[in-house]
N, C-alpha and C positions, 0 to 999 in steps of 0.2 A: 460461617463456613461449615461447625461441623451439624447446622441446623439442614443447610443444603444438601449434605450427602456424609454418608459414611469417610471420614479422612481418619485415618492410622496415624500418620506420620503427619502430622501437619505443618512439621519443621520446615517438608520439602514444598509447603505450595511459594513461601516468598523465594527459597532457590529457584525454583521454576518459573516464578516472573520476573527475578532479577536476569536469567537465562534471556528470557525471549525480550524482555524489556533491552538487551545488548546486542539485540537482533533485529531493530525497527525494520520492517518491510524487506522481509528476507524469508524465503520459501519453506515454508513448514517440513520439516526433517526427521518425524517420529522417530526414528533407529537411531539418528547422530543424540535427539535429548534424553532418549533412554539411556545413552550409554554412558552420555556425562553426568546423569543427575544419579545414576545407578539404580533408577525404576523399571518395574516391569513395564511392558506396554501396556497393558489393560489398566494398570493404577495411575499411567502417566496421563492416556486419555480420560480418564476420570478424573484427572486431577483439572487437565486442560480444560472442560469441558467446566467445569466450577469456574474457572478465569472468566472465561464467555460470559456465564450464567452473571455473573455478580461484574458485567462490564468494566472487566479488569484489559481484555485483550480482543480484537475482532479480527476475524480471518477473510481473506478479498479472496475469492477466489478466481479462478482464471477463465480468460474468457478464449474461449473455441468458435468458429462457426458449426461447428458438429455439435451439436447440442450435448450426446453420449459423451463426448472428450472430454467435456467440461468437468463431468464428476470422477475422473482418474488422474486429472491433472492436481498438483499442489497448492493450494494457494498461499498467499502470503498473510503472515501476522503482525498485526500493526497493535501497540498499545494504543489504547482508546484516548489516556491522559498522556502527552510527549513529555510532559513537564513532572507528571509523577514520575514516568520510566524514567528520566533521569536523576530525578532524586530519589531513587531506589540505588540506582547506579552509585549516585553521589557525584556524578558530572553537574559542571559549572558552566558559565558562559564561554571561562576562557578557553575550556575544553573545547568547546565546537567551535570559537575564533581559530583554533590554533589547529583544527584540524579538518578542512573543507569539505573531505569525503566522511565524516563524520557528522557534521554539520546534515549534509545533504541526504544522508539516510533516514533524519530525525525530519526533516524539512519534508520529505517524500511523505514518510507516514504522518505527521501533522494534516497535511495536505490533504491525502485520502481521507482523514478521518473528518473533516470538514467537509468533506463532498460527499461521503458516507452520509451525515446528517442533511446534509441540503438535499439531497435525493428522497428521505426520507418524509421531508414536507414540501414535496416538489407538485405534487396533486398531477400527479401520475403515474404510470410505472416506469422506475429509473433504475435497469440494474447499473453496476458498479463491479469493474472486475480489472483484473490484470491480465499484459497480455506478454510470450515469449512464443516465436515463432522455432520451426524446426531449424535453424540455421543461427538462432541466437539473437535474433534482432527482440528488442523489447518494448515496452511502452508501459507506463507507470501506471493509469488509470485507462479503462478503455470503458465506455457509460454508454450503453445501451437504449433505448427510450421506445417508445412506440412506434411497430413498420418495421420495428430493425436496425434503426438510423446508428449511427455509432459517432461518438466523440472520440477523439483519445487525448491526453493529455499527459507532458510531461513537465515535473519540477526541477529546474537547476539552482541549486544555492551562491550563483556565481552572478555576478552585473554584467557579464556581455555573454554572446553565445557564438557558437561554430556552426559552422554548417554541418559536419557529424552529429549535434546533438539532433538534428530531424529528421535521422537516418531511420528510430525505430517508426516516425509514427510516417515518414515516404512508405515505408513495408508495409504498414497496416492500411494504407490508403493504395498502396497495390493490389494488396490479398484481398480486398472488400471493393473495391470499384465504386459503383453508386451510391453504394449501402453505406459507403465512409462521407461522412458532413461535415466535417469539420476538423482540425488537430491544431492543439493549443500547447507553448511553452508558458509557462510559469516560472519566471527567472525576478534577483533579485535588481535587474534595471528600473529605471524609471520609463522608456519609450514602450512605444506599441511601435511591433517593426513586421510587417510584409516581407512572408517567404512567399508564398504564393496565393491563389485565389483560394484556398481554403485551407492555408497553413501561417499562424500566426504565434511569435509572442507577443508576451501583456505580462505587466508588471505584476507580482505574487498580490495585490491586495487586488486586483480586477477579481478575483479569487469571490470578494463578497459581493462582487455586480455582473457576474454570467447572468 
């Protein structure tokens, strides 16, 4: 680290990834981690910006049809390793047995960051983004490809689903029209179950056969 950049304090770079490491796939907040880690923002983005560099931390960013939006929206930061951020944490198994929505935020960024690499040798161009409309509807992965086409995909860490969990990627298949292909649940069942003609779950390991 202090071969990659000038660090002063380099006490505060594992506060800093023990911080966003308790943050899996949650909106990047420059002013909230300045305040708690007690850094400037120029050393904090310099700090950040080491994580990246040494694939400590990777940031999704969001995805707009306005192409402009895209670079003033937040993205979200996912640890690269799910299984190092928790042994930074010192979280166990029984920790994420015992606590579902816990479970399901590490499960989310796990998720991404396995699609993050499979796009990367995908042999062709695959962005990879998040998505939150003006009204709050969401969608965990929304994957781009050539033409425009758009995926989106959600992870539940539960074995059966609601019809509310297809509420964000119903929006993103309104807001996009044609341009929307497909919308996938990622949940911890075993069936492949029909919401509609181009809304499906599929069991978390189809994950290694899209």
């Amino acid at each position: 680290m202090r071969e990659l950049g000038q660090v002063e304090r380099l006490g505060e770079l594992p506060r800093l990834y023990a911080l966003l490491a308790a943050r899996p796939a949650q909106l990047l907040n420059w002013a909230e981690l300045a305040r708690t880690l007690g850094l400037p923002a120029t050393t904090l983005r310099r700090y950040f910006a080491l994580l990246e560099t040494l694939y400590l931390v990777h940031t999704l960013p969001p995805w707009q049809a306005n192409l402009g939006k895209r670079l003033v929206k937040s993205p979200k930061v996912l640890p690269t390793d799910s299984g190092l951020a928790l042994h930074a944490l010192g979280l166990e198994r029984a920790h994420l047995e015992g606590d579902p929505t816990l479970l399901g935020k590490y499960l989310e960024a796990f998720v991404a960051m396995e699609v993050v690499k499979q796009a990367g040798y995908a042999g062709f161009r695959l962005g990879v983004f998040h998505y939150r409309s003006h009204s709050g509807e969401e969608v965990d992965l929304v994957l781009e490809g050539p033409g425009g086409r758009v995926v989106g995909m959600e992870v539940k860490a539960r074995g059966s689903l609601r019809l509310e969990d297809l509420r964000g990627l119903r929006s993103l298949a309104q807001a996009l029209g044609p341009r929307f292909h497909r919308g996938v649940v990622l949940y911890l069942g075993r069936e492949t179950v029909p919401f509609a003609k181009n809304l499906h779950a599929l069991p978390l390991e189809a994950l290694w056969r899209l």
